[in-house]
C-alpha positions as CSV (number, residue, x, y, z in Angstrom):
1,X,56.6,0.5,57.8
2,X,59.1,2.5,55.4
3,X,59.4,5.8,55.9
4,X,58.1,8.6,53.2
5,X,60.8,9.1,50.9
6,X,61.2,13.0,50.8
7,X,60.4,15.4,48.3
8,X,61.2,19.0,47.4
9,X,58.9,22.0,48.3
10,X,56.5,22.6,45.3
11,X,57.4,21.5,41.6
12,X,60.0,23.5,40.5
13,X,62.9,21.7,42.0
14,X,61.5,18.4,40.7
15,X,61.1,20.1,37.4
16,X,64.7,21.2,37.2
17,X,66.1,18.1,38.1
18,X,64.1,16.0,35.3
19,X,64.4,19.2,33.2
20,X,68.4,18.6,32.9
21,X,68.4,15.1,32.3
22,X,66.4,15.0,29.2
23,X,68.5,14.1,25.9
24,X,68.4,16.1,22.6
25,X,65.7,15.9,20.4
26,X,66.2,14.4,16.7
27,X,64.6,12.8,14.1
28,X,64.6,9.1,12.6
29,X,63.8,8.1,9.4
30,X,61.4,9.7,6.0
31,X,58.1,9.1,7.8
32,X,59.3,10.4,11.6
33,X,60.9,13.4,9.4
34,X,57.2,14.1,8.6
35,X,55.9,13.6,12.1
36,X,58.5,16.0,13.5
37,X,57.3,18.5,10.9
38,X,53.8,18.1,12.2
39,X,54.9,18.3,15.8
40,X,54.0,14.8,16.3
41,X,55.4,11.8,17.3
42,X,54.0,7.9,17.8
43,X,52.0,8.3,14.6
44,X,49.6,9.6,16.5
45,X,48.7,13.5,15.5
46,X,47.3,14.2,19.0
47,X,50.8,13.6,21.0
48,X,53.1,16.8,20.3
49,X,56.9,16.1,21.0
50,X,60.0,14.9,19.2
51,X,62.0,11.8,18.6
52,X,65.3,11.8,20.5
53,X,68.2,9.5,20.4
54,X,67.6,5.8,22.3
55,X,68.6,6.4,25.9
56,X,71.2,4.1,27.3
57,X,72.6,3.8,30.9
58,X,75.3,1.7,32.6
59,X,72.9,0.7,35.0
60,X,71.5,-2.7,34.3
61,X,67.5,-2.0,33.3
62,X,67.4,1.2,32.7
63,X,67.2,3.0,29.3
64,X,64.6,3.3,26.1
65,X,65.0,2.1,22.9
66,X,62.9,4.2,21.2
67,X,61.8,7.0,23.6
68,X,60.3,10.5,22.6
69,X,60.1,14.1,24.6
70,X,55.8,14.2,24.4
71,X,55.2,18.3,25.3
72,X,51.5,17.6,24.6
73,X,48.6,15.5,24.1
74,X,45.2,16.3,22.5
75,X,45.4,20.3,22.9
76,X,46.8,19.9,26.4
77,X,50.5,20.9,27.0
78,X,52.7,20.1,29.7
79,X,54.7,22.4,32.4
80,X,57.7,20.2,30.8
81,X,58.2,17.8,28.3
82,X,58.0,13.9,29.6
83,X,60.6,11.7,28.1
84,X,58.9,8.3,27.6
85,X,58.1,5.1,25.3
86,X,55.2,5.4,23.1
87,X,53.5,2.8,24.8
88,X,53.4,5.1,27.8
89,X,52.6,8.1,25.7
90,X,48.9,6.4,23.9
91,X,48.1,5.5,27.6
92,X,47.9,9.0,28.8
93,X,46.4,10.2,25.9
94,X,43.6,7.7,26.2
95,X,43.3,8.4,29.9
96,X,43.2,12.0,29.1
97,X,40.2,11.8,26.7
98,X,38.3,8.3,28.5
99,X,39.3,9.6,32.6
100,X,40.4,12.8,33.4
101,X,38.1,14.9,31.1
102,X,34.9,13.2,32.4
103,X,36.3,13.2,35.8
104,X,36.9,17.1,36.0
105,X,33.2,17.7,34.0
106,X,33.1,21.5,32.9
107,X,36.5,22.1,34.1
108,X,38.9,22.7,30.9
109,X,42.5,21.4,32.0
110,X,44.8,23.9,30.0
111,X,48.2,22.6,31.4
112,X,49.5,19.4,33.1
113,X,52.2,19.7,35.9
114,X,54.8,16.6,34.7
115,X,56.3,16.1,38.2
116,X,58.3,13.4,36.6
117,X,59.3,11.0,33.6
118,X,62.2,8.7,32.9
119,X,64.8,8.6,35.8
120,X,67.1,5.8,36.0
121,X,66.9,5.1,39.5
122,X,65.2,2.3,41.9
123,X,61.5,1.9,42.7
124,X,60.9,4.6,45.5
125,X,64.7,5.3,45.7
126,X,65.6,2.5,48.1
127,X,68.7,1.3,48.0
128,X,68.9,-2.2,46.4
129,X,64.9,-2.6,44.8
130,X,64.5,-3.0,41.4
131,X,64.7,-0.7,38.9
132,X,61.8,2.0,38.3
133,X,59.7,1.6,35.8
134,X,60.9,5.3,35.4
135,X,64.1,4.4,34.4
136,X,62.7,2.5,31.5
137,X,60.5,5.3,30.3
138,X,57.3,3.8,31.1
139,X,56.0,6.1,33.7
140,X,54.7,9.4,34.1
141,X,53.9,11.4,37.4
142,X,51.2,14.2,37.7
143,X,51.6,16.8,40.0
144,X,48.8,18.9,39.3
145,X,46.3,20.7,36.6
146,X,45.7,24.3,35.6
147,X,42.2,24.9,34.5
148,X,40.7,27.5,32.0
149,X,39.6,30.1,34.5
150,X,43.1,30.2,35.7
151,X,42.4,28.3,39.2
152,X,44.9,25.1,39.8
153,X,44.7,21.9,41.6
154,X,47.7,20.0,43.1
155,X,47.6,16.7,44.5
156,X,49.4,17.7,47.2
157,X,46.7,20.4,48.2
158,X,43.5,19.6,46.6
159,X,43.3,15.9,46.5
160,X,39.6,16.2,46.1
161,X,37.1,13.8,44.7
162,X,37.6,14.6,40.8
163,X,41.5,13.9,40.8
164,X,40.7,10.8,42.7
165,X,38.0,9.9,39.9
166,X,40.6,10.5,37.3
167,X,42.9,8.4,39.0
168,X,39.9,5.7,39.6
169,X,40.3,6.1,35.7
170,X,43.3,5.2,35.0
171,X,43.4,1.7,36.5
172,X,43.7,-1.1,33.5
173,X,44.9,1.9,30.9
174,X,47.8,1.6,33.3
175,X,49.4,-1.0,34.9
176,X,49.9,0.8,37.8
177,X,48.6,3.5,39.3
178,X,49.3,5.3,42.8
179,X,48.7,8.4,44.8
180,X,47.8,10.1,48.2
181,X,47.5,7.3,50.7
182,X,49.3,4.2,48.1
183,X,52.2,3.8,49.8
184,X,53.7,7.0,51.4
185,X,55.7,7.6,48.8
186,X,53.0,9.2,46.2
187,X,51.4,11.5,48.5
188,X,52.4,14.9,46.4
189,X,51.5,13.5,42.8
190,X,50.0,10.3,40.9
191,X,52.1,8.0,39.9
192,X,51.0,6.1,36.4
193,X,53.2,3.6,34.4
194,X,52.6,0.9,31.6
195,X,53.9,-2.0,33.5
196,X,52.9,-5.3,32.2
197,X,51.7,-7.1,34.8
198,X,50.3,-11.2,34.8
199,X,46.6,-10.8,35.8
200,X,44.9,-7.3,36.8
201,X,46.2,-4.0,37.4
202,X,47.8,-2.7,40.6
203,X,46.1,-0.2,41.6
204,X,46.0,2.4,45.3
């Protein structure tokens, strides 16, 4: 049984380290020079970010060839921007309006904690797996919500029976989704990503 992979007290060190490896922003092409002046980005008005350059690495499977810096989806911004494919990005947005909302009822989310986005690295940092889904910008990891009244949950914390209902939610939007009890390695966040996998989605 592998061990839990460790991970920093509370978000902010996470946040930092993702925080300094995301590129610059830019535009591409007349009609993205008229998203970015919207603040949108996928063609989609409702996901707020900016087109940056395609992100290469020397390591074999990692990189996006058309990756954007989301900050927000429908009304809802981030604690920082997720660098990701657009693929990845109309996923969340649909789970945001079809599974978290209903799942959390009368409770407004006002704010997103982004835990994590594209990291070229391996699944789970082990030494020798694949590469992460991560490192080809198609997965996002949620750390926790802020709410309207000022109250937040964390999925470390408060892994109650609404943020497991919005995870139940996200299964077959995503390819894969983990959290608390997956795997030992998701137990302070959920872990979503727009795999493609051959039959149903993987799902803990």
């Amino acid at each position: 049984m592998p061990r839990p992979h460790p991970r920093p007290d509370g978000l902010t060190a996470q946040a930092e380290q993702a925080a300094a490896a995301q590129p610059t922003p830019t535009t591409r092409g007349k009609s993205s020079k008229k998203d970015s002046r919207r603040g949108s980005v996928c063609g989609d008005p409702a996901i707020k970010g900016a087109e940056i350059p395609a992100v290469t690495s020397k390591t074999k499977g990692c990189g996006i060839a058309d990756p954007v810096r989301v900050t927000a989806i429908d009304g809802i911004p981030f604690s920082q921007a997720a660098t990701i494919d657009c693929d990845t990005a109309r996923a969340l947005k649909q789970w945001i309006r079809e599974g978290m909302r209903p799942a959390f009822g009368n409770r407004e989310v006002v704010k997103l904690h982004i835990f994590g986005s594209y990291m070229c690295r391996s699944r789970n940092n082990i030494r020798g797996a694949k590469v992460s889904e991560h490192g080809r910008g198609k997965a996002v990891d949620i750390a926790g919500f802020v709410f309207s009244d000022g109250k937040e949950w964390t999925v470390a914390r408060d892994y109650n029976k609404q943020i497991r209902s919005a995870q139940k939610a996200a299964c077959g939007i995503f390819g894969t989704t983990l959290g608390p009890g997956s795997d030992g390695y998701h137990e302070d966040h959920l872990h979503f990503d727009t795999a493609e996998r051959r039959g149903s989605a993987y799902c803990r």
